[in-house]
Backbone bond lengths (Angstrom), bond angles and torsions (degrees), N, CA, C in turn:
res aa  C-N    CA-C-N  psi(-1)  N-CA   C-N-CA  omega(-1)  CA-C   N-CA-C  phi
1 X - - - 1.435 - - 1.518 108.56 -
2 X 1.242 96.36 125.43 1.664 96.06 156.21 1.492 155.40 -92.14
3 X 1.344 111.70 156.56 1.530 99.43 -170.62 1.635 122.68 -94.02
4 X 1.130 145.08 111.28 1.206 125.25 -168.66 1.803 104.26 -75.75
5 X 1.016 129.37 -27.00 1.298 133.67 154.60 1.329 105.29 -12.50
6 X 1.350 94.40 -74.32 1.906 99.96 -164.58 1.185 114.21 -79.04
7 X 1.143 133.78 24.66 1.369 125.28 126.11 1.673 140.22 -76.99
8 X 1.807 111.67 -36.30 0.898 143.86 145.32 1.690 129.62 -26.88
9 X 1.472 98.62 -29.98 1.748 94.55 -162.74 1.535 98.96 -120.33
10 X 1.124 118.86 2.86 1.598 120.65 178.52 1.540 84.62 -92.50
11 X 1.247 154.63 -71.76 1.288 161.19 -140.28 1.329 109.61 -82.08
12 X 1.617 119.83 -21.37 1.437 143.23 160.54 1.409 106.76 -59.66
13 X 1.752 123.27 -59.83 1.032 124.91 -151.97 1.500 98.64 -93.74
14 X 0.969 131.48 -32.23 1.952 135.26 155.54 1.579 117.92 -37.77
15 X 1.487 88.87 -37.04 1.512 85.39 -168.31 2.037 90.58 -83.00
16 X 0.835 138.53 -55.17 1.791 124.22 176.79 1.598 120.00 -55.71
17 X 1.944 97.08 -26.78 1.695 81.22 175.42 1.960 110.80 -70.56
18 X 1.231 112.68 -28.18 1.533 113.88 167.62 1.450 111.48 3.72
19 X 1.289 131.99 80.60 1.743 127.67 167.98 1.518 108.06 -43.10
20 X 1.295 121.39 -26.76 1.648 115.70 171.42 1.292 121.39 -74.34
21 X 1.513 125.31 -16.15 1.283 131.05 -143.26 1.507 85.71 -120.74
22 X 1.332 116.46 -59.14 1.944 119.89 164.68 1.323 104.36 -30.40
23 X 1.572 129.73 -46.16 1.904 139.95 -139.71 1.421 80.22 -90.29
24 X 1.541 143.25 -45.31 1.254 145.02 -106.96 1.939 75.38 -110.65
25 X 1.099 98.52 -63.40 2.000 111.17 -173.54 1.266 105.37 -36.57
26 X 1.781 96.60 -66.81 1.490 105.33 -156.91 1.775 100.85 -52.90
27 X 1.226 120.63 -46.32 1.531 121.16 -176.92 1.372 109.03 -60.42
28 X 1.126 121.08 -36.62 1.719 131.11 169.60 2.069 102.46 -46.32
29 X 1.756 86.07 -65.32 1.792 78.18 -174.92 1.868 113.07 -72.54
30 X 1.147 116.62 -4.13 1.129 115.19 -169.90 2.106 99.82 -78.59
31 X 1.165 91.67 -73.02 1.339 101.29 179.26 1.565 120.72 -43.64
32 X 1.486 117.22 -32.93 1.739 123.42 169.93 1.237 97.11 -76.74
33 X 1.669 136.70 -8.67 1.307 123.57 163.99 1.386 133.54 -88.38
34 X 1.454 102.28 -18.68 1.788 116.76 172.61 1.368 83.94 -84.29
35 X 1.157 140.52 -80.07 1.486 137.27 -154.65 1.675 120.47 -34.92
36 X 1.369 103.44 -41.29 1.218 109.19 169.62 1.558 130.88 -85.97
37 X 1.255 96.78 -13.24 2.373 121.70 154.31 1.353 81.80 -53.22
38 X 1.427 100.69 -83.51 1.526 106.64 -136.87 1.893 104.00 -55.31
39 X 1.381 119.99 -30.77 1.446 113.26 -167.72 1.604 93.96 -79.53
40 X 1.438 128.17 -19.47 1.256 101.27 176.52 1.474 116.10 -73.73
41 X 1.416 101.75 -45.32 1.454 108.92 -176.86 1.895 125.45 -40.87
42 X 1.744 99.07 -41.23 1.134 115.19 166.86 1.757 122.95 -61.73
43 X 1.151 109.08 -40.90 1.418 113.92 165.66 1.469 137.05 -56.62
44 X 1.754 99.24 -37.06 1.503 122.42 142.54 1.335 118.19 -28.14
45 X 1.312 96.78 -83.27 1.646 118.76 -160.59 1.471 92.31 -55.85
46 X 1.314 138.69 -60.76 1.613 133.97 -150.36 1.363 93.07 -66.84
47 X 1.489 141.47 -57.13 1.376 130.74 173.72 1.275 120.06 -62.69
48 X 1.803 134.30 32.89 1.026 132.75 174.66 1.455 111.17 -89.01
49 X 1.206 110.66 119.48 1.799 106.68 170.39 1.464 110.53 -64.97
50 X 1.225 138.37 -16.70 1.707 115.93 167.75 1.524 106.86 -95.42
51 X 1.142 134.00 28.29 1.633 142.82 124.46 1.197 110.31 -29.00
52 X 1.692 100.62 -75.79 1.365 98.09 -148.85 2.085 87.22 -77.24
53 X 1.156 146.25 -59.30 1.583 148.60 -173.27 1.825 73.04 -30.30
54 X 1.141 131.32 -75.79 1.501 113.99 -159.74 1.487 135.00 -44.39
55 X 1.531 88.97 -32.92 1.855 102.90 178.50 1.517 89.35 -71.32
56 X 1.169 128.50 -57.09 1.571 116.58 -170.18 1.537 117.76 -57.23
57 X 1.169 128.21 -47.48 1.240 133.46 167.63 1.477 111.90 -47.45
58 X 1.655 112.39 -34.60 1.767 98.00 173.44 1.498 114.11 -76.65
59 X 1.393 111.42 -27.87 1.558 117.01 -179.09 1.517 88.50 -60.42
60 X 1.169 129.73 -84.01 1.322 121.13 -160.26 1.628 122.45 -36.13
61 X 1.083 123.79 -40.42 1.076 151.28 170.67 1.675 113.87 -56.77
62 X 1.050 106.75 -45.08 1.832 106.13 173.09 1.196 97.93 -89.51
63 X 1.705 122.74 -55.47 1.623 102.79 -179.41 1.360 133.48 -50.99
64 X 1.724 114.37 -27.11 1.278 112.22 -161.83 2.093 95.05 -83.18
65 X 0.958 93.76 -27.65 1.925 107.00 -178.31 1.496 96.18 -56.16
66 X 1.228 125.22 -42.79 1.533 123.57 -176.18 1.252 108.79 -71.74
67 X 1.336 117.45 -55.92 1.160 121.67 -171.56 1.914 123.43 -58.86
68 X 1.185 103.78 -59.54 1.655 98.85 133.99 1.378 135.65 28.27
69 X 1.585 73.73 -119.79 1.504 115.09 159.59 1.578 107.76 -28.62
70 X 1.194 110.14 -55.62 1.571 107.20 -170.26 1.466 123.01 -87.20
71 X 1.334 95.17 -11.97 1.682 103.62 175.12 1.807 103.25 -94.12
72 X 0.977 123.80 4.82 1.477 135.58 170.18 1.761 133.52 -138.67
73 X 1.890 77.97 39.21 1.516 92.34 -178.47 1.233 93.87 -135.90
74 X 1.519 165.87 170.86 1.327 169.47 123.49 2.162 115.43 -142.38
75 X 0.861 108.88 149.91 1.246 104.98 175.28 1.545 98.14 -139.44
76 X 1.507 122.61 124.94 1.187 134.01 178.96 1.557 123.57 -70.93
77 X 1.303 112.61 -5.09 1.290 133.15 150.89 2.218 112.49 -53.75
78 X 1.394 94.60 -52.64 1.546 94.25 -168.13 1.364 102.95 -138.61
79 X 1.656 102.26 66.93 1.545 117.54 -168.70 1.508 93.82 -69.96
80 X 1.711 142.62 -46.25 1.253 130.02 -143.88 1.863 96.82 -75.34
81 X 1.973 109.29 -26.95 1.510 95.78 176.18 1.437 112.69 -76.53
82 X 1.296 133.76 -34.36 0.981 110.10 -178.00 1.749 128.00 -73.85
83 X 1.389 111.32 -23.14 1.281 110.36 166.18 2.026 115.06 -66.92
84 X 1.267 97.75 -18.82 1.633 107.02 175.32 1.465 103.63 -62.07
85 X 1.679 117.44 -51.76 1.311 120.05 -173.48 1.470 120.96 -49.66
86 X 1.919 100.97 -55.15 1.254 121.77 167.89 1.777 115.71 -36.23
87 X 1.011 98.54 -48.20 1.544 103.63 -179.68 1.700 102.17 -75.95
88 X 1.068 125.46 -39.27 1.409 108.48 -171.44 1.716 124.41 -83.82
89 X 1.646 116.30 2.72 0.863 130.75 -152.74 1.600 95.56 -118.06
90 X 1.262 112.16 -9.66 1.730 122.71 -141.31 1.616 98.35 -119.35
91 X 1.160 136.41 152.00 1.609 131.23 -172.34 2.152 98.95 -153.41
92 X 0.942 120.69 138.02 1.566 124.18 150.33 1.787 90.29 90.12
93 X 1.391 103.83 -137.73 1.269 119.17 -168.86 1.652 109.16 -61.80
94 X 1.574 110.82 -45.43 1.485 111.55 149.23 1.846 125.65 -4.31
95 X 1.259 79.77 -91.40 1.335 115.77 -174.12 1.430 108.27 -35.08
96 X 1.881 101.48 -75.57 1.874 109.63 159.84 1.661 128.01 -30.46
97 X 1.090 107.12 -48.19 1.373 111.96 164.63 1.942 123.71 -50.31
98 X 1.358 85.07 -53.72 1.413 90.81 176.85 1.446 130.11 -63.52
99 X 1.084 111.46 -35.46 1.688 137.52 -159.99 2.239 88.60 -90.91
100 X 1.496 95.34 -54.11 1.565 90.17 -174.17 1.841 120.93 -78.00
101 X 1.540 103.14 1.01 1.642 106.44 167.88 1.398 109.36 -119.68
102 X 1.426 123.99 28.99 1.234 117.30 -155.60 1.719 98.02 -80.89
103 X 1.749 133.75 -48.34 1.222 142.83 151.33 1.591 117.53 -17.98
104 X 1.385 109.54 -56.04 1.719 113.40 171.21 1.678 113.58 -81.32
105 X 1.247 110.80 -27.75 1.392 98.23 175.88 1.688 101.36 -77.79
106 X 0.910 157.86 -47.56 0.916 167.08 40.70 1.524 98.61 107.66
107 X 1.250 136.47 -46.05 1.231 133.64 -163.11 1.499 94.52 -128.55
108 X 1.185 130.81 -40.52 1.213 118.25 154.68 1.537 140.01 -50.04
109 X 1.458 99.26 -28.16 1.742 93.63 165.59 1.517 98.92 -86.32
110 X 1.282 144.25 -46.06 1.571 148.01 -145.72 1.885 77.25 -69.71
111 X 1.370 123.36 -58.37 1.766 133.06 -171.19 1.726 101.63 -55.02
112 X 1.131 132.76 -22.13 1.702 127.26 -175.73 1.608 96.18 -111.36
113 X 1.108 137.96 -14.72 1.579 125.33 156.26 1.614 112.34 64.03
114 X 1.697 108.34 17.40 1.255 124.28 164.00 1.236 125.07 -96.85
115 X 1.567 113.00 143.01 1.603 130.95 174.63 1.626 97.74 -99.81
116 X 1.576 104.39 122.73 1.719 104.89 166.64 1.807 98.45 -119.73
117 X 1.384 96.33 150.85 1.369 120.25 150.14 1.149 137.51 -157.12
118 X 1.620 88.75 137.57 1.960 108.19 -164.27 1.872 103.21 -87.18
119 X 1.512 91.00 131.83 1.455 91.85 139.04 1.777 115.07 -150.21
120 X 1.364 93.51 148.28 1.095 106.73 174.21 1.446 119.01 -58.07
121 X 0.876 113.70 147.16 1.817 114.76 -171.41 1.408 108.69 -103.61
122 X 1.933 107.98 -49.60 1.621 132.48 -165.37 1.182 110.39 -161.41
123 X 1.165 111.42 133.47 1.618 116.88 -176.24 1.666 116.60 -143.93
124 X 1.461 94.58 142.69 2.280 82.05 -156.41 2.203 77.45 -129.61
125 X 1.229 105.57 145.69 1.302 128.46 164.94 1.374 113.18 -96.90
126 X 1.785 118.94 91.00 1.323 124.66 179.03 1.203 119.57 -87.11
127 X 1.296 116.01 -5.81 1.580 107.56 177.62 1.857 94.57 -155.12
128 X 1.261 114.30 150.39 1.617 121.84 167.78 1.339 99.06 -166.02
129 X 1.520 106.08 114.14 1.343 123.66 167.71 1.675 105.09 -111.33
130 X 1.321 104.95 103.39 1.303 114.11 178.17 1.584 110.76 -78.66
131 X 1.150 146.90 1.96 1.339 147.72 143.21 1.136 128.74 -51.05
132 X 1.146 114.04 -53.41 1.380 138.04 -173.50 1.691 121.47 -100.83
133 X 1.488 97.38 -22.94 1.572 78.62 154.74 1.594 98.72 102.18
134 X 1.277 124.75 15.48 1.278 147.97 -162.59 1.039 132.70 -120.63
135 X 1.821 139.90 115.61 0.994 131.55 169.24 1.901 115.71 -134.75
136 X 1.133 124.36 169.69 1.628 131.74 174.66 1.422 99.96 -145.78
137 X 1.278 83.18 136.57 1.845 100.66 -167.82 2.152 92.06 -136.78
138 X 1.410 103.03 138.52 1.536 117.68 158.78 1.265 104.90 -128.26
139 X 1.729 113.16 151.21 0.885 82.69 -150.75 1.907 62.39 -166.46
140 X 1.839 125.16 130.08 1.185 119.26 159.54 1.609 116.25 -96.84
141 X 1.556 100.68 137.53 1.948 110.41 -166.64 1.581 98.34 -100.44
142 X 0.532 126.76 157.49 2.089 149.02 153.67 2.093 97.87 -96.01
143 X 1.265 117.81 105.80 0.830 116.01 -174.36 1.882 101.84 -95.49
144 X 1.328 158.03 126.00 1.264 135.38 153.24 1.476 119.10 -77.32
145 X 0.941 129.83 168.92 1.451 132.08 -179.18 1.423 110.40 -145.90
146 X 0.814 104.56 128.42 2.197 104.42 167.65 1.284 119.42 -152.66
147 X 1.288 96.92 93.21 1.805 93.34 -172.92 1.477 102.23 -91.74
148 X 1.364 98.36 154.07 1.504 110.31 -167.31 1.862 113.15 -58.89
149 X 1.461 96.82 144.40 1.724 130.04 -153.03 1.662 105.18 41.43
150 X 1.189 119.09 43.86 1.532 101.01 157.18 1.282 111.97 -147.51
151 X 1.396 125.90 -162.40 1.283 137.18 -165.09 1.218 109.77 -75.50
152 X 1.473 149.56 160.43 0.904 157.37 -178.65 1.840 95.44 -104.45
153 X 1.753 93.08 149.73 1.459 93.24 -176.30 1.787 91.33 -143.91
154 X 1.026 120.37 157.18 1.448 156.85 161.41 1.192 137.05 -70.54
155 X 1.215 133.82 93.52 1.852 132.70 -153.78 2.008 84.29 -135.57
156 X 1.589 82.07 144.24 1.220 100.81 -178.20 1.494 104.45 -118.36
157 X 1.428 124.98 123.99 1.679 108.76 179.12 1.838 97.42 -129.83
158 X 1.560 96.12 164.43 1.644 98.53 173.91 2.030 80.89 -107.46
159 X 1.342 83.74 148.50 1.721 96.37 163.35 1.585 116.77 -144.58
160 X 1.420 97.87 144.92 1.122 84.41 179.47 2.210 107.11 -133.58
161 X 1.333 97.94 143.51 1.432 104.15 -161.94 1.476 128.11 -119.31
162 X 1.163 116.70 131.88 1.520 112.31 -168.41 1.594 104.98 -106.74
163 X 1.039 107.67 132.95 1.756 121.89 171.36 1.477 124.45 -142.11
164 X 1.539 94.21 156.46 1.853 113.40 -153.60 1.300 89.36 -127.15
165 X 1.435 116.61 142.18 1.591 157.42 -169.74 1.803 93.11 -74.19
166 X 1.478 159.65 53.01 0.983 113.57 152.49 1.714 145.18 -107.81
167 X 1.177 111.56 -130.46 1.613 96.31 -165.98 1.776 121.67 -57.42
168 X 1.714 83.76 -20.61 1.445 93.39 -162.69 1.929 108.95 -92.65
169 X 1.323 92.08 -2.41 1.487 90.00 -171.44 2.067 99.08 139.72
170 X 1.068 100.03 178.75 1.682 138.91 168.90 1.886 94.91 -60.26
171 X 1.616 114.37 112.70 1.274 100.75 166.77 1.612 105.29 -140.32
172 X 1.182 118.43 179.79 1.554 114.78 -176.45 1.723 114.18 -92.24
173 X 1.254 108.42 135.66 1.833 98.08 -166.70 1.486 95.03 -114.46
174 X 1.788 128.02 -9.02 0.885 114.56 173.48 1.351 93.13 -166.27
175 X 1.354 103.84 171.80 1.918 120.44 -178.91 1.058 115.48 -157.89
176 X 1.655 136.95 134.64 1.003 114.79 -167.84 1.717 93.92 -159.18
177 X 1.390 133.24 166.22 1.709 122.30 161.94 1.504 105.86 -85.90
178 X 1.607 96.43 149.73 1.405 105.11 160.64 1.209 114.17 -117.87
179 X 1.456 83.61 153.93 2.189 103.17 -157.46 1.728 111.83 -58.22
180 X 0.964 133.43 131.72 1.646 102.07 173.09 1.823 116.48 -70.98
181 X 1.301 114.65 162.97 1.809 94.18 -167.06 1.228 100.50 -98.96
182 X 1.515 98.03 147.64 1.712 80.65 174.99 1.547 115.10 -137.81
183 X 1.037 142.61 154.15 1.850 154.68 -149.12 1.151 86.45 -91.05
């Protein structure tokens, strides 16, 4: 008597020994095994509390680059905007300063008949106290200069900058050069 079975289970068992069909799985379980690394790993990372210290450190970091920038840019052409900027960029003792020399600065840039522009080159975040509302930024500028009918010249400064947390954002509370050190 015969079995129809045993014809059935040789052609069964060919079809799983298949080296393509084994290659096909193993990559099947391989890949549902990174996928599920990687989603844990990701789940990790998003509940990391130095996430969020990082997002703040980039805010500080782009704001203080602007701010900068704008306190080492003026064109004596449109002195009242750039002292506008100065003021809007500027918070605390900053700010006071700015607002209470604005008349003398004021005639002193319109009196030097120079266009400057800053850019920042590099900028490092040495201190961020996110409690308090606090940050220190250094930071080396490329200053341009071109005072009217002459050559434009090139100043390099280190600065270094203090900024306060308020409603409106990351602003600069102070600015000042730092010395280079020397032996």
């Amino acid at each position: 008597m015969t079995n129809v079975d045993d014809g059935a289970e040789p052609a069964a068992r060919k079809r799983w020994q298949s080296p393509l069909l084994l290659g096909a799985i193993a990559l099947v379980v391989a890949a549902a095994a990174v996928a599920t690394w990687f989603a844990v790993a990701w789940i990790k990372a998003s509940n990391d509390p130095s996430l969020d210290r990082a997002k703040v450190r980039d805010e500080v970091d782009r704001v203080s680059r602007e701010a900068i920038k704008t306190f080492h840019t003026l064109d004596y052409h449109k002195v009242d905007e750039g002292l506008n900027n100065w003021e809007a960029a500027s918070v605390g003792p900053l700010h006071d300063e700015v607002i209470g020399r604005r008349a003398s600065s004021k005639q002193a840039i319109e009196a030097a008949k120079t266009v400057t522009s800053g850019n920042v080159l590099s900028l490092a975040v040495t201190d961020l106290n996110e409690f308090d509302g606090t940050a220190t930024v250094i930071a080396a500028v490329e200053v341009t200069v071109i005072p009217e009918g002459k050559q434009q010249d090139k100043k390099y400064l280190r600065i270094q900058g203090s900024l306060q947390r308020t409603d409106g954002g990351w602003k600069l509370s102070g600015i000042g050069p730092v010395d280079f050190a020397r032996n």
